[in-house]
N, C-alpha and C positions, 0 to 999 in steps of 0.2 A: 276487407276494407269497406267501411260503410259510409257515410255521407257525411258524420261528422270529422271522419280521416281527413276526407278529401276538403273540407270546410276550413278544419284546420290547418292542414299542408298550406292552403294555397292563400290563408291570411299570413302564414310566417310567412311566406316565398316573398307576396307580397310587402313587408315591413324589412325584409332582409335584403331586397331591391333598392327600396326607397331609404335604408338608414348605408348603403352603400358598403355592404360587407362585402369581401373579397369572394373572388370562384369559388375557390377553393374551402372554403370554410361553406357556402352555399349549395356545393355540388355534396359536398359528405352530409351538411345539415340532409338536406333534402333525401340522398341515399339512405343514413341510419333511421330515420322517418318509416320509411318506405319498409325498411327492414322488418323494426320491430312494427309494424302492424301486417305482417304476410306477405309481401313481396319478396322471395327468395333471388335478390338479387346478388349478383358476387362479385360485378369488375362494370366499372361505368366512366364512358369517355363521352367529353362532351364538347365540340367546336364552334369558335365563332371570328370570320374574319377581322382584320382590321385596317386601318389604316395606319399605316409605319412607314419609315423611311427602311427599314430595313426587315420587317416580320409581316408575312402576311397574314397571321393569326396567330391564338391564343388555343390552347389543347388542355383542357383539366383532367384529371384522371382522378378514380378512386376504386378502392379493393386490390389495389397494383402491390408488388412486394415494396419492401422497404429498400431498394435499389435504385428505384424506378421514381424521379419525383414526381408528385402529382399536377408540378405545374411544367408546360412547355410550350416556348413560342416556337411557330414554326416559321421557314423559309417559304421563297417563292415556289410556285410551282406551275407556273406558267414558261414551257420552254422556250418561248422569245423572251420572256423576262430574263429568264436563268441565263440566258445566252449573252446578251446585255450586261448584267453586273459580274458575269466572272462564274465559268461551270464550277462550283464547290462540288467536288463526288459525294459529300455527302446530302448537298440541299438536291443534288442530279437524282440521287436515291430514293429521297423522300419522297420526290417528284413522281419518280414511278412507280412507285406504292401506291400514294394517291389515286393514281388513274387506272390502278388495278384495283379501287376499292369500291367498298358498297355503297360510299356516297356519292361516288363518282359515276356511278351504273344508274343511283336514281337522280341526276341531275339529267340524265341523257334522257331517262323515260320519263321524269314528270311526280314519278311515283313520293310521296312522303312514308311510305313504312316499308320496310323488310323484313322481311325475317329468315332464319334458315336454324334447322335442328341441323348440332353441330354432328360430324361422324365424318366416320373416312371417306363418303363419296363426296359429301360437302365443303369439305377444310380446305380444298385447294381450289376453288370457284373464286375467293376472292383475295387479296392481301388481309391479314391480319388473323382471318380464320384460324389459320393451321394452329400459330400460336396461341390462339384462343383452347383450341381441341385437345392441342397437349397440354394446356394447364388445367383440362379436366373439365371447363366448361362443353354444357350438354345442347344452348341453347341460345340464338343470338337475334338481336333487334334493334334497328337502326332505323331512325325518326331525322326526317325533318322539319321543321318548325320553320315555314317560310314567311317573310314579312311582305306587307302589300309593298305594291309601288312608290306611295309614299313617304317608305320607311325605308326606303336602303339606302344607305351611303356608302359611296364605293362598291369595294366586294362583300360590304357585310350587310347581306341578303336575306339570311337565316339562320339558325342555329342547328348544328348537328349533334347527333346524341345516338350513342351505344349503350346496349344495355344485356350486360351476359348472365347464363345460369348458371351453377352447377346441378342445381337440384336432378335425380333420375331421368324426369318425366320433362323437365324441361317449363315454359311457362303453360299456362292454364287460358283459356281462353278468357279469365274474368282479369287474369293478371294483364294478359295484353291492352284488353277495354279500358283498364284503370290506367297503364301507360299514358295511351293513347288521349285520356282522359286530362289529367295530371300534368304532363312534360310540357305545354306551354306555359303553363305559368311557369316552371321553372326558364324554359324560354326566354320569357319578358322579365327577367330578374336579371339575369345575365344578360342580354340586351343592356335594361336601365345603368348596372356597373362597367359594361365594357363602353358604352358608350363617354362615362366619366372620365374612365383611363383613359380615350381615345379622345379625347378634348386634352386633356393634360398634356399627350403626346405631342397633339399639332401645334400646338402652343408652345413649347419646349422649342421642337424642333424647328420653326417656324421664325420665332420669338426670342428665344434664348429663356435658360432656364427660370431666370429670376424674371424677366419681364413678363416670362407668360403666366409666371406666380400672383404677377402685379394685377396683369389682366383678369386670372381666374376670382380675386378674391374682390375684384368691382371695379378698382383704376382703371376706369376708362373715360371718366368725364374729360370732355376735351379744355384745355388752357390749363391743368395741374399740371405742375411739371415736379420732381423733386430735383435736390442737390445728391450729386452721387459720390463719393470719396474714390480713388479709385484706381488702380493699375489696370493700364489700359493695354491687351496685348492684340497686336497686329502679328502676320506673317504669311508669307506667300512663297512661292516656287519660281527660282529662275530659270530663265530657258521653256517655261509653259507654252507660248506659241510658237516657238520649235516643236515641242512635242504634238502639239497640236496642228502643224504641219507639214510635221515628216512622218511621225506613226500617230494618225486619226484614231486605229483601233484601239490603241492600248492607252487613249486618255482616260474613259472613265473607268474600268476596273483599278487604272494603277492611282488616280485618283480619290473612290475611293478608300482606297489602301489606306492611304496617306492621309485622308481627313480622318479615319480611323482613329489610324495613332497620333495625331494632334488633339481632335477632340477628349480625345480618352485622358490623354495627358492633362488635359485644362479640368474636365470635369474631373478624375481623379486627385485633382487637389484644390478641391471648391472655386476656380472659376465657371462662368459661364457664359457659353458661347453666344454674341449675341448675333452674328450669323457669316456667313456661309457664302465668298463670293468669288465664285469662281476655283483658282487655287487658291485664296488667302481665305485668312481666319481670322475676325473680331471677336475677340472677348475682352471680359473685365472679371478682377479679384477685390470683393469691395472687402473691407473689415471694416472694426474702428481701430482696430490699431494699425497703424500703416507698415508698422516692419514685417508683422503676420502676414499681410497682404504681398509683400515686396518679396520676402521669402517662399509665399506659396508659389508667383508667378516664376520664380525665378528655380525654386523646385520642378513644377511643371513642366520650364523648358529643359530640366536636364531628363528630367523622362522622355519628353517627345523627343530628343536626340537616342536615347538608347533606343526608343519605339523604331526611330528611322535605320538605327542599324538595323535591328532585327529584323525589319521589313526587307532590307536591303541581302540580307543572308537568306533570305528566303527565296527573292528573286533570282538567286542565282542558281536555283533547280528550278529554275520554271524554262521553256524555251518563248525565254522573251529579249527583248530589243536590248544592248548593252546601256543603252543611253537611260534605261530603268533606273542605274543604281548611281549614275550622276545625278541624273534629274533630282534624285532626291537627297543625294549630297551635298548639294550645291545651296538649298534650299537656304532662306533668312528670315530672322524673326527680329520682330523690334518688340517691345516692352517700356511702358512710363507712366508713371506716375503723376496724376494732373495735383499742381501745388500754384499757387499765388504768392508774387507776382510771376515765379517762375515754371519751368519745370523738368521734373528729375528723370533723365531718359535711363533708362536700361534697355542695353545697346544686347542683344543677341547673336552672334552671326559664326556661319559656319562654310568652309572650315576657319581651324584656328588661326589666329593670323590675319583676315582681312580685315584692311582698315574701317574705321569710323568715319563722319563724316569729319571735315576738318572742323565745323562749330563744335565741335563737343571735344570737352574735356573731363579728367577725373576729378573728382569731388570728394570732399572728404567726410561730410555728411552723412549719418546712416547707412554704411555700406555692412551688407551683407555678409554671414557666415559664407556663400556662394559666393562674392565678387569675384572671388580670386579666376569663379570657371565661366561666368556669366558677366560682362562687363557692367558696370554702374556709372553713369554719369550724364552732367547737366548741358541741358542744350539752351541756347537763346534761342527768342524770335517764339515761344509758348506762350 
């Protein structure tokens, strides 16, 4: 590898940063690169925190079998976090792999490289090794790429990066230099993209998906307002400050459970949420056709009801409080549609059976292939 390899690697790295290609296409760019000018590399992973409401990073992978995707978000791995949103055995697992790992060893000492020739006395020193050794790799090196002070946000500190062999002889000491050499810029590449995604995220999550679209693409001058067309869904949870004062501990895992399967239900059928309070749920279904819209929300809610049984089947192997599978039976959604001078409520509610308010009556207006499961009708006083 001579000085134009490395001239060239790190102007693509560089253009492949800034025109905002994905990891995954970045991490193999940058591997088959490596390849075809003599780096005998054969399996490369490479980490970087984030910000999420739910993932505390992003894991690329390349040389992996075709089993294995190359992309994966990971869980927390913080055991007061973990403790906090609900021990998953398997995010409990990852956890401890984690702290048995080589990145984990040089966060304690400080150190930014590793290395270890793989073999039997070495495979079981760290997590991930052994597996490495049985798939034949001879040779292993683990980089961190750390960003100054003020460059980190949140937990995304640095980037982590493996780098395995199979070759005989293992790496070369010119091959580790050019590493060593090389692997920031890919760093700063992956930095520049995850940072985008991680705007996108907070925004979404934060914002709701189309308004944080609004924001990302410039609407932010203050006094625009738009007109919105719109099925507006509301819902929340009865009995919430009971639950919240008789079992404290089981509010936010069983919560959220439950914004799970609401969320999931609204964003699987193009609305979006525009936030998050408490137990209840604002969203809206815009179209320009209004029956697409009335129908998606009304879709929606028959999903979030099957989501709430299944959630509800599931709690009944867990040893948890019986008030679980009311709380969340019990729950009510509203639904409507803003119109002039009136407007058109869809009436939600569960179980089957409870009444409506007494202002609302059926209408016979645009009703619904679903009416029949989902009530439809118009309320004064909108």
């Amino acid at each position: 590898m001579n000085e134009a390899f490395f001239a060239e690697l790190s102007a693509w790295l560089t253009q492949a940063g800034l025109a905002g290609i994905s990891e995954t296409d970045i991490v193999s760019g940058f591997c088959e690169r490596c390849v075809v000018a003599g780096l005998p590399l054969a399996r490369t992973t490479v980490l970087i925190d984030t910000l999420h409401p739910i993932h505390e990073g992003r894991l690329v992978r390349w040389g992996f079998g075709p089993t294995e995707s190359p992309l994966l978000d990971y869980g927390r791995t913080s055991p007061d976090v973990l403790a906090a949103t609900g021990l998953n055995p398997k995010d409990v697992q990852a956890a401890e792999r984690w702290r048995h790992s080589p990145f984990y060893r040089m966060l304690e000492t400080g150190d930014s490289l590793l290395r270890r020739s793989l073999n039997a006395t070495t495979k079981d020193e760290f997590s991930w090794l052994s597996d490495l050794f049985a798939a034949g790799m001879t040779d292993y090196v683990a980089i961190i790429s750390r960003f100054a002070p003020e460059g980190v946000i949140g937990e995304m500190d640095a980037v982590y990066s493996s780098w395995t062999t199979a070759a005989p002889s293992g790496f070369n000491d010119d091959q580790i230099a050019a590493l060593r050499r090389i692997v920031p810029y890919l760093a700063l590449a992956i930095k520049s993209v995850s940072l985008a995604r991680m705007t996108a995220t907070l925004m979404e999550t934060y914002l709701g998906r189309d308004a944080g679209q609004r924001v990302l693409s410039g609407r932010i001058v203050r006094g625009i307002a738009d007109k919105i067309d719109a099925v507006v869904w509301f819902s929340d949870l009865r009995g919430f400050t009971r639950i919240t004062d008789t079992a404290p501990e089981q509010v936010i895992p069983l919560l959220n459970d439950y914004s799970d399967a609401i969320v999931s239900a609204i964003h699987g059928h193009g609305g979006d949420v525009l936030k998050l309070i408490g137990d209840g749920a604002l969203a809206i279904f815009t179209a320009e056709d209004r029956t697409w819209a009335c129908d998606a929300a009304l879709s929606a809610a028959i999903a979030a009801r099957k989501g709430i049984v299944e959630l509800n089947k599931r709690s009944r192997g867990r040893q948890t409080d019986n008030r679980y599978v009311s709380w969340f039976a019990r729950r009510r959604s509203f639904l409507w549609q803003c119109r002039k001078p009136r407007a058109a409520r869809l009436h939600c509610h569960w179980p089957s059976g409870e009444r409506s308010k007494p202002h609302c009556r059926d209408v016979p207006f645009g009703r619904s292939a679903r009416s029949d499961v989902v009530g439809f009708r118009q309320c004064r006083g909108h």
